[in-house]
C-alpha distance (Angstrom), angle and dihedral (degrees) to the residues before:
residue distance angle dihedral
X1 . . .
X2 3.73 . .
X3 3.83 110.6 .
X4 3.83 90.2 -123.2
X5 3.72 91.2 61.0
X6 3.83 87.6 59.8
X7 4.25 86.3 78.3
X8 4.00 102.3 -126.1
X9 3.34 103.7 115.5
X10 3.52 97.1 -150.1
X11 3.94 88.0 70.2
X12 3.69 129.3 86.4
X13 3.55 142.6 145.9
X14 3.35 94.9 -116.1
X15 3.44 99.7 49.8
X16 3.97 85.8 54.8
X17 3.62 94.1 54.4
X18 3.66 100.0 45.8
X19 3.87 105.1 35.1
X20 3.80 112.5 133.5
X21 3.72 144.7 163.1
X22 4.01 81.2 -99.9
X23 4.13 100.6 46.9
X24 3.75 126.4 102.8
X25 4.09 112.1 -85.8
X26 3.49 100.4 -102.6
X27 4.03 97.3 -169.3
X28 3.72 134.0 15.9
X29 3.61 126.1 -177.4
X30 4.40 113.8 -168.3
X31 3.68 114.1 -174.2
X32 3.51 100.1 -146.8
X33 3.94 101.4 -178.2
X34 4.00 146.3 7.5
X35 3.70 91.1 -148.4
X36 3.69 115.5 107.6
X37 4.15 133.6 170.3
X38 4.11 88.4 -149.4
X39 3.96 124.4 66.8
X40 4.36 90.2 -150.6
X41 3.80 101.2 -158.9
X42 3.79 85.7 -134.3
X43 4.06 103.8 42.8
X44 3.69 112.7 114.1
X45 3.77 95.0 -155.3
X46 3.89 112.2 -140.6
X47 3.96 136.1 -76.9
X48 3.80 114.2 -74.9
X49 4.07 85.5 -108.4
X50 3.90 90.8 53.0
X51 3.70 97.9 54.9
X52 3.99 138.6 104.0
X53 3.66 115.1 32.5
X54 3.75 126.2 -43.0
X55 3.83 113.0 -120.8
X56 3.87 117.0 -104.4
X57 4.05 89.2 -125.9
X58 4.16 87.1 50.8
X59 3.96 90.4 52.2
X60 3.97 103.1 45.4
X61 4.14 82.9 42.3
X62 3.62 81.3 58.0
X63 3.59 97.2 45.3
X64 3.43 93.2 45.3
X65 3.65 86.0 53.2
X66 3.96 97.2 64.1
X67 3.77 96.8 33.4
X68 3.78 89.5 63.2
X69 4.15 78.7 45.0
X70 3.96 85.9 62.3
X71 4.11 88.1 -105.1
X72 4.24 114.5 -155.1
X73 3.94 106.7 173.1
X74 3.68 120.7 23.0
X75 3.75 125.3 175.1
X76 3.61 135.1 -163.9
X77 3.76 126.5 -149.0
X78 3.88 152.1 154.6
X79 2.87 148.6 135.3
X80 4.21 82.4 -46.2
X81 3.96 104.2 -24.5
X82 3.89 88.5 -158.0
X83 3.64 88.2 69.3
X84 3.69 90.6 69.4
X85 3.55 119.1 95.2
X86 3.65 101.2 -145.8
X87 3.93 94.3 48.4
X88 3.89 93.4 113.7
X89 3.66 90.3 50.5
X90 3.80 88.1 61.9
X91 3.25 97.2 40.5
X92 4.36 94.0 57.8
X93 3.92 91.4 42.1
X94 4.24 86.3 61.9
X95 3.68 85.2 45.6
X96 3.64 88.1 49.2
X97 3.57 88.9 47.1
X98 3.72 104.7 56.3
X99 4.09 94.6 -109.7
X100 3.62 106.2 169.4
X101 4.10 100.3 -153.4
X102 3.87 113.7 31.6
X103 4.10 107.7 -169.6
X104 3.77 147.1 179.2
X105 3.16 135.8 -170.5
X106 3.67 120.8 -153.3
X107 3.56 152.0 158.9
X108 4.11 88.8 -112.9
X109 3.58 91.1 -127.7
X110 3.98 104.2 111.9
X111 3.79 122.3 103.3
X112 4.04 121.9 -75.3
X113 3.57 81.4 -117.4
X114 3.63 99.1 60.3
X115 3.94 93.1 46.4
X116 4.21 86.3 53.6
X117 3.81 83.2 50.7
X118 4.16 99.7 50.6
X119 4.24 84.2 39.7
X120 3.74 94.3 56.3
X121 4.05 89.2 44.6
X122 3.97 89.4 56.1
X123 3.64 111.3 -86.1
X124 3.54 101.8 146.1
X125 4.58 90.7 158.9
X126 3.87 120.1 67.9
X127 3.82 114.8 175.8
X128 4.14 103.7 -168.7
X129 3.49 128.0 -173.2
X130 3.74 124.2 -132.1
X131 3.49 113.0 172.3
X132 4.51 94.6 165.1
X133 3.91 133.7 62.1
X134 3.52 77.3 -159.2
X135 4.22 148.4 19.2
X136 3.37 97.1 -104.1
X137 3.79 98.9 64.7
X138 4.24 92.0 15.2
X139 4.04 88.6 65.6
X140 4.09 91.9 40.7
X141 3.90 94.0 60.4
X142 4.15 89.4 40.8
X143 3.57 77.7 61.6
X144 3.73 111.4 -98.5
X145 4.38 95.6 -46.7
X146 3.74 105.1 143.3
X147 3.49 113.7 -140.7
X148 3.86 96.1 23.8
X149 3.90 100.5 111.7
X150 3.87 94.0 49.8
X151 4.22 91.8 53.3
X152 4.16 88.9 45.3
X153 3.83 88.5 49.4
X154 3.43 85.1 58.1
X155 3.25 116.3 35.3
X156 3.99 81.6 47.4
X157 4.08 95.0 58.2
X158 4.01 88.7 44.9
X159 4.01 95.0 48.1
X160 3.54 85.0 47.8
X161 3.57 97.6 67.6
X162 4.02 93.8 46.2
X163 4.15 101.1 40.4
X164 3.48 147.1 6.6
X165 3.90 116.7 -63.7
X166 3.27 137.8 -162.0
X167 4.15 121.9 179.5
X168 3.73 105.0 -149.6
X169 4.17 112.6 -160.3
X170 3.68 124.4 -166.2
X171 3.81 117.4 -164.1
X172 3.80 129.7 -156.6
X173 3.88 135.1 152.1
X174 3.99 80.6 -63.3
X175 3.40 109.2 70.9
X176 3.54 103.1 -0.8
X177 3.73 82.6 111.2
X178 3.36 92.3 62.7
X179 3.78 104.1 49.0
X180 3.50 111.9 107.4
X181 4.48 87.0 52.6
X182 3.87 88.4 48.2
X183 3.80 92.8 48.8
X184 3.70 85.9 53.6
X185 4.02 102.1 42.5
X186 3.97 80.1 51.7
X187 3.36 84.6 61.0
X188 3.30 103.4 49.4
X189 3.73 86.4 62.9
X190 3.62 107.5 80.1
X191 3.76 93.0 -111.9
X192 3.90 125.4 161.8
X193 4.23 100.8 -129.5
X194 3.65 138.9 -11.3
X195 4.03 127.5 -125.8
X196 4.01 122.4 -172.9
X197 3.50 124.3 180.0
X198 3.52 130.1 173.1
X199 4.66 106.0 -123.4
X200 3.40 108.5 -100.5
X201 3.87 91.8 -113.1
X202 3.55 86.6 44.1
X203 3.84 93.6 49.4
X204 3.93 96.9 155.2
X205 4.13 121.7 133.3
X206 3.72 108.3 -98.6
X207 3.66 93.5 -128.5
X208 3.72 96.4 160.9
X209 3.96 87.5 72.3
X210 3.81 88.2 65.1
X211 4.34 84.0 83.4
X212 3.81 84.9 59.9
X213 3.98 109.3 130.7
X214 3.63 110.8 -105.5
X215 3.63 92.5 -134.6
X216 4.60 93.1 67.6
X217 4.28 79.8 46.0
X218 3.61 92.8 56.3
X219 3.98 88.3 61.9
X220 3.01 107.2 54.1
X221 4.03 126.9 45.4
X222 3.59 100.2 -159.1
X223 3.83 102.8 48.7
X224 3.96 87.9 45.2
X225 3.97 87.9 50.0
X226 3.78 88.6 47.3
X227 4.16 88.7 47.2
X228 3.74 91.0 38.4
X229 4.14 84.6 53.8
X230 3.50 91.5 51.2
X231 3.71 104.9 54.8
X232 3.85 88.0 41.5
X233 4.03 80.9 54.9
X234 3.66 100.0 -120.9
X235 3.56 99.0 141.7
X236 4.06 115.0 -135.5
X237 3.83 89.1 -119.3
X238 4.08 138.7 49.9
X239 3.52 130.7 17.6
X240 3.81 130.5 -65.1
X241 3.64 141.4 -140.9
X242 3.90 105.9 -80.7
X243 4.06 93.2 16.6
X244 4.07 107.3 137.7
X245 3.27 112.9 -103.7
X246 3.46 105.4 -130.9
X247 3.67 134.7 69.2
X248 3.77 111.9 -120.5
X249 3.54 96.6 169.1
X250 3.59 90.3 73.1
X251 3.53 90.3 84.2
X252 3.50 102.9 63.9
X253 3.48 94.7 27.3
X254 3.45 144.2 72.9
X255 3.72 151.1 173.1
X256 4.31 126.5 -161.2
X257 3.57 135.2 -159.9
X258 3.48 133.5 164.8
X259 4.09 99.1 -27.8
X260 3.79 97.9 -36.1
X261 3.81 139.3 87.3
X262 3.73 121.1 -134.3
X263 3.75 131.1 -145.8
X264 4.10 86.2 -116.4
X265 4.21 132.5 -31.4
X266 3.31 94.6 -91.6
X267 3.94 96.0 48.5
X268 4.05 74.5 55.3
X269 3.63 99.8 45.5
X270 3.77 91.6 49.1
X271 4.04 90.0 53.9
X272 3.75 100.2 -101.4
X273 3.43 138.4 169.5
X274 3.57 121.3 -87.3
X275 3.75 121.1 -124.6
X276 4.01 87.6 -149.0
X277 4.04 158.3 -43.2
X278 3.63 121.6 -68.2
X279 3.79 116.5 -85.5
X280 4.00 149.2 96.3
X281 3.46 100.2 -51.1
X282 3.79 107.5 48.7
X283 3.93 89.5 114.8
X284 3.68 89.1 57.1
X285 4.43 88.5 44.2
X286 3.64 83.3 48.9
X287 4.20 103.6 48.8
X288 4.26 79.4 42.3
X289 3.73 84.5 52.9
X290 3.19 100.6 53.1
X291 3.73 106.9 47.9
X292 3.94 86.3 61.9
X293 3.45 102.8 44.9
X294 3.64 124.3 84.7
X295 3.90 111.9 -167.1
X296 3.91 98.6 -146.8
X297 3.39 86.0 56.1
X298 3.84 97.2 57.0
X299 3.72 107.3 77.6
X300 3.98 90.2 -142.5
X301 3.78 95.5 59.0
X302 3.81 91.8 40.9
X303 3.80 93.5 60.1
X304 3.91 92.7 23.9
X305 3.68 128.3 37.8
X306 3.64 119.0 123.2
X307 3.66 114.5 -120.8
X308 3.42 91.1 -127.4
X309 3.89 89.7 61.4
X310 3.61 88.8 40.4
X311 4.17 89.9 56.3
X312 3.93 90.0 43.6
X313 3.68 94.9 53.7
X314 4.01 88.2 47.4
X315 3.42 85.6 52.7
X316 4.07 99.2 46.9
X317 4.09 85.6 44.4
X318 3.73 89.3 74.2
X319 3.84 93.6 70.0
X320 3.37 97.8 21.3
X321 3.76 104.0 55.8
């Protein structure tokens, strides 16, 4: 399979097999608070360096950063980015600098205003998550908030019809029950893609999903990639037998908390190690980073890695190697 016919856009082959310490950033990721409005079951919350909110002057330094870097996909995230204040100041300086994909991921519970206002600013990405086909279990895994499932629902099917949307689902002992009816109430809303992922505590193939009707797969690339992995048994998470061992990606990609870079947001969201503090030679940390680094060696990426990291780095390891 062709890495473009995995459905993230910010994949290709040809990104994989000419990534360098000199190409464009292809994908940022900038954590730009702790602060969140949902208690997720699942959410690990960040390291005790990473949290409160990161100052304005940090976040357009970073910006500024990976624009000069040629910067195609950034995302903002929290806790709930829309809680920050300075979120639409972000947003216009990526407009201003020419960044292709503008994202953000939340928890789909801010007002209809506030959506109108990150739209008109030039977010054109929302990544949502849905973790319910219904209240009952959607407002247990955003922690107990009644009413919560019925506004994301919402807000969800009317984003939908104004931007790209993707419904992320997270499954643990919880709802895992309930997967294959939440996969196809997700549907039903008029979103742009599908991703499922088992919680990392959870960490269990969603076999269940494997009964989903091939007509939902057929629309949408990466929940049928994610299915397709499954029933071939490549587990969503942590590295396989044959994987490369080294994480290309890191060089056109990066994730920021506090004042450090991580190797990748989950390394971050699993309370790595940093490779280093903000500044202008993060690309060169990174490349450095990754020629001593051995992912099956790293107890994070053994348990953890995406398999759609794991198929980029296979990928990158053919010119790299």
């Amino acid at each position: 399979m062709k890495l473009e016919e995995i459905g993230f856009y910010t994949l290709s082959n040809n990104r994989a097999l000419n990534t360098g310490i000199n190409s464009k950033l292809m994908r940022c990721e900038l954590i730009l608070t702790d602060r969140c409005n949902f208690r997720c079951p699942y959410c690990r919350g960040l390291r005790s360096d990473c949290r409160g909110d990161m100052p304005i002057e940090t976040a357009k330094l970073v910006l500024s950063y990976w624009i000069q870097e040629g910067l195609q996909n950034v995302r903002f995230t929290g806790g709930e980015p829309t809680l920050y204040r300075g979120l639409p100041d972000l947003i216009k300086q990526c407009e201003n600098g020419n960044v292709n994909r503008i994202a953000i991921s939340t928890n789909g519970s801010a007002s209809r205003s506030k959506y109108v206002e990150l739209l008109e600013c030039g977010v054109n990405d929302f990544s949502i998550s849905l973790d319910g086909c219904c209240s009952a279990i959607g407002d247990v895994m955003s922690g107990g908030i009644g009413g919560a499932w019925e506004k994301v629902v919402n807000n969800i099917r009317w984003l939908s019809r104004f931007s790209y949307v993707t419904v992320g689902m997270v499954f643990n002992e919880d709802n895992v029950d309930q997967a294959v009816e939440s996969v196809k109430f997700a549907d039903s809303l008029g979103v742009s893609d599908i991703r499922i992922v088992p919680s990392a505590q959870y960490n269990k193939a969603l076999t269940n999903l494997l009964n989903l009707d091939k007509e939902i797969l057929n629309k949408y690339p990466i929940l049928k990639y994610r299915i397709d992995n499954i029933n071939n048994k490549k587990h969503v998470r942590g590295m396989q037998k044959g994987d490369c061992a080294k994480c290309w990606l890191a060089l056109d990609d990066m994730a920021i908390a506090g004042q450090w870079h991580f190797p990748c947001i989950i390394h971050l969201r699993e309370g790595g190690d940093p490779i280093g503090k903000i500044g202008p030679n993060m690309r060169q940390e990174r490349a450095d980073w990754i020629k001593k680094h051995n992912a099956f060696n790293d107890s994070i990426c053994l348990k953890n890695c995406l398999d759609v990291c794991r198929d980029f780095n296979n990928v990158a390891s053919k010119t790299h190697n």
